[in-house]
C-alpha positions as CSV (number, residue, x, y, z in Angstrom):
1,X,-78.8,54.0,46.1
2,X,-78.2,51.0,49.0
3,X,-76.0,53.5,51.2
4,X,-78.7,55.9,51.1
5,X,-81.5,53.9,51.7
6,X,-79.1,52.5,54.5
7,X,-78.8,56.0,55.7
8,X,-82.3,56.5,55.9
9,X,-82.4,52.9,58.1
10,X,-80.5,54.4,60.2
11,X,-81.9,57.4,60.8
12,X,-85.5,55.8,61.5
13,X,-83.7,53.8,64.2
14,X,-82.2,57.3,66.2
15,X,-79.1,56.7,65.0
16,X,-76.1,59.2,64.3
17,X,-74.1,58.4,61.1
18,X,-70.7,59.9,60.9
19,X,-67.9,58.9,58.3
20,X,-64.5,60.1,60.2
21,X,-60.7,58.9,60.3
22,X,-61.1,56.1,62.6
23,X,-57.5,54.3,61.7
24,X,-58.0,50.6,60.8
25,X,-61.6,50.3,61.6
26,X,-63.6,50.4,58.6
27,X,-66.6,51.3,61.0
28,X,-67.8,51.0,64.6
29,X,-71.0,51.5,66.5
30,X,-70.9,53.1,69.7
31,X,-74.0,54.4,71.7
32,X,-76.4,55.2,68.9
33,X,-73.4,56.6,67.2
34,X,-71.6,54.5,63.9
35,X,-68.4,56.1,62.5
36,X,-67.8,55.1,58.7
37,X,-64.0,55.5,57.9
38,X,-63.8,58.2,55.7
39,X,-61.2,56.4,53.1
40,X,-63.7,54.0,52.2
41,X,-63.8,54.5,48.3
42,X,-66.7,52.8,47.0
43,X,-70.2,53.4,48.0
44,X,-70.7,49.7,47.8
45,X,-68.4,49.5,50.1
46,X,-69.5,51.8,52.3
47,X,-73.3,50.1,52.2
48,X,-71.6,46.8,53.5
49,X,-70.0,48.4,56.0
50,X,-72.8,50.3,57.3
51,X,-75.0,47.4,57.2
52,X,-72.7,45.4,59.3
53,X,-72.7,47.9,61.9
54,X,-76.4,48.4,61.8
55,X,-76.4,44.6,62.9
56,X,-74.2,45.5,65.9
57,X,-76.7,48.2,66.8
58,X,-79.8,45.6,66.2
59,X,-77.5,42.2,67.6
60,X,-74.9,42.8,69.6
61,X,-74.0,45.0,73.5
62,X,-70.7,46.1,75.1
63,X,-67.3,46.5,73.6
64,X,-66.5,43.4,71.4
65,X,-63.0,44.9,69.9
66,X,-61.1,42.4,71.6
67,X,-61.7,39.5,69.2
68,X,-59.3,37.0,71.0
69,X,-62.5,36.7,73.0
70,X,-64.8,34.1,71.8
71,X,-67.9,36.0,73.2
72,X,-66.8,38.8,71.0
73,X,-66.0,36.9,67.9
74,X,-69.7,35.3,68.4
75,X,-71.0,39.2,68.4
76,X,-69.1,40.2,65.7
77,X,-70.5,37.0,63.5
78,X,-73.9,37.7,64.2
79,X,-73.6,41.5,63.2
80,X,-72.4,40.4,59.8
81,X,-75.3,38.2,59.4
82,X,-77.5,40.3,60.3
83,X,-75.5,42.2,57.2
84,X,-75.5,39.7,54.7
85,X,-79.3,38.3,55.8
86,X,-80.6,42.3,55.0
87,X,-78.2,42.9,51.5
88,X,-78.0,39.6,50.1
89,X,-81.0,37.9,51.0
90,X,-82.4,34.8,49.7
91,X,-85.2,36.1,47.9
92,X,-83.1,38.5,46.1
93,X,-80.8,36.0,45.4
94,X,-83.8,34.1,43.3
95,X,-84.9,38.0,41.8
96,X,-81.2,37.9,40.8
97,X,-81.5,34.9,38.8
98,X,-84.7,35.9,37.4
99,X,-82.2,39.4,35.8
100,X,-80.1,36.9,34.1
101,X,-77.5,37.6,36.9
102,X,-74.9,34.7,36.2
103,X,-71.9,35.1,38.5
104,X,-70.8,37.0,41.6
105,X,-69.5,40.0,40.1
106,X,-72.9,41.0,38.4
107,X,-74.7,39.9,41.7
108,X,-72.4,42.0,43.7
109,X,-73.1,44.9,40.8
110,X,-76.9,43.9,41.0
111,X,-77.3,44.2,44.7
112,X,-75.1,47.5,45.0
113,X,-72.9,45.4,47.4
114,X,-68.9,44.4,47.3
115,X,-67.6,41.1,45.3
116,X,-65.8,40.5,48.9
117,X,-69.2,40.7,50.6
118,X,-71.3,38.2,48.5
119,X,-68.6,35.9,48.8
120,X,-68.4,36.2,52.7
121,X,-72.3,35.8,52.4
122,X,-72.3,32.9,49.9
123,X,-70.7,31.3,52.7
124,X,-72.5,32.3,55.6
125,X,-75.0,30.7,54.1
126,X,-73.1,27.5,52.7
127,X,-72.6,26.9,56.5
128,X,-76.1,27.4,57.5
129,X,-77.8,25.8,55.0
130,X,-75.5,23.5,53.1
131,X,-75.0,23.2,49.3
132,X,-78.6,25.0,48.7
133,X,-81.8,26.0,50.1
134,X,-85.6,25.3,48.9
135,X,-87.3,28.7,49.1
136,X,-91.1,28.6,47.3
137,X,-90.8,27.0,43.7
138,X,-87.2,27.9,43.8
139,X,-83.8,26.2,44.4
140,X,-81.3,28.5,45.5
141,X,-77.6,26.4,45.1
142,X,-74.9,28.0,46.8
143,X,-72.0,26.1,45.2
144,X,-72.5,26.9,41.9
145,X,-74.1,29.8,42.5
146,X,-77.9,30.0,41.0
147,X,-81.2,29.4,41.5
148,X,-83.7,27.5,39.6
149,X,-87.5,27.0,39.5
150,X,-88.8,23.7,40.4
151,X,-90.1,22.0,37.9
């Protein structure tokens, strides 16, 4: 259901969605345009990537491909923020916990999101907020994984 809603996202924004042979790129957003490569198997899969791209279309301007560039690879780590801040949020990181969600493979089956893409978010935000993060009567810990009600 995330890719669709994604879909819908995208369409509210203007933009064209296309899933195409695009070689090694698992997407790219061009001009109002984002190309999905078509062998993309899973539609979790396909929801991280689309959210990813929908943060270069919010984040990011120009041609970033060249990541040797540090400009670039400053672009391309804002996009996926953008990603992980809209999929894995903090607050549904606590609603998780709430389900009984105990590791990251029902969190990545919870969220409709890959295993590989709440681990790259786990440590986005490890490096933005450290070990865990105080979010209303809730402790979100990032190393283990869980969050907890204050007592």
């Amino acid at each position: 259901m995330l890719y669709e809603e994604l879909l819908i996202e995208a369409n509210h924004e203007g933009l064209n969605v296309y899933e195409r042979n695009i070689g090694n790129f698992k997407g790219l957003y061009v001009d109002g345009n984002i190309a999905l490569n078509h062998a993309i198997e899973t539609r979790a899969e396909k929801a991280c990537v689309l959210a990813e791209e929908l943060g270069h279309y919010h984040t990011t301007c120009g041609n970033i491909l060249d990541q040797s560039k540090a400009v670039n690879r400053k672009q391309e780590r804002r996009a996926r923020a953008w990603a992980y801040e809209r999929l894995v949020s903090l607050p549904s990181l606590i609603d998780a916990s709430k389900h009984g969600i105990r590791n990251r493979y029902e969190l990545a089956e919870f969220l409709g999101v890959s295993e590989r893409f709440i681990e790259g978010a786990i440590q986005y935000y490890r490096e933005r907020h450290g070990l865990y993060r105080e979010m209303g009567d809730y402790i979100i810990y990032f190393e283990p994984l869980g969050a907890l009600k204050k007592l």
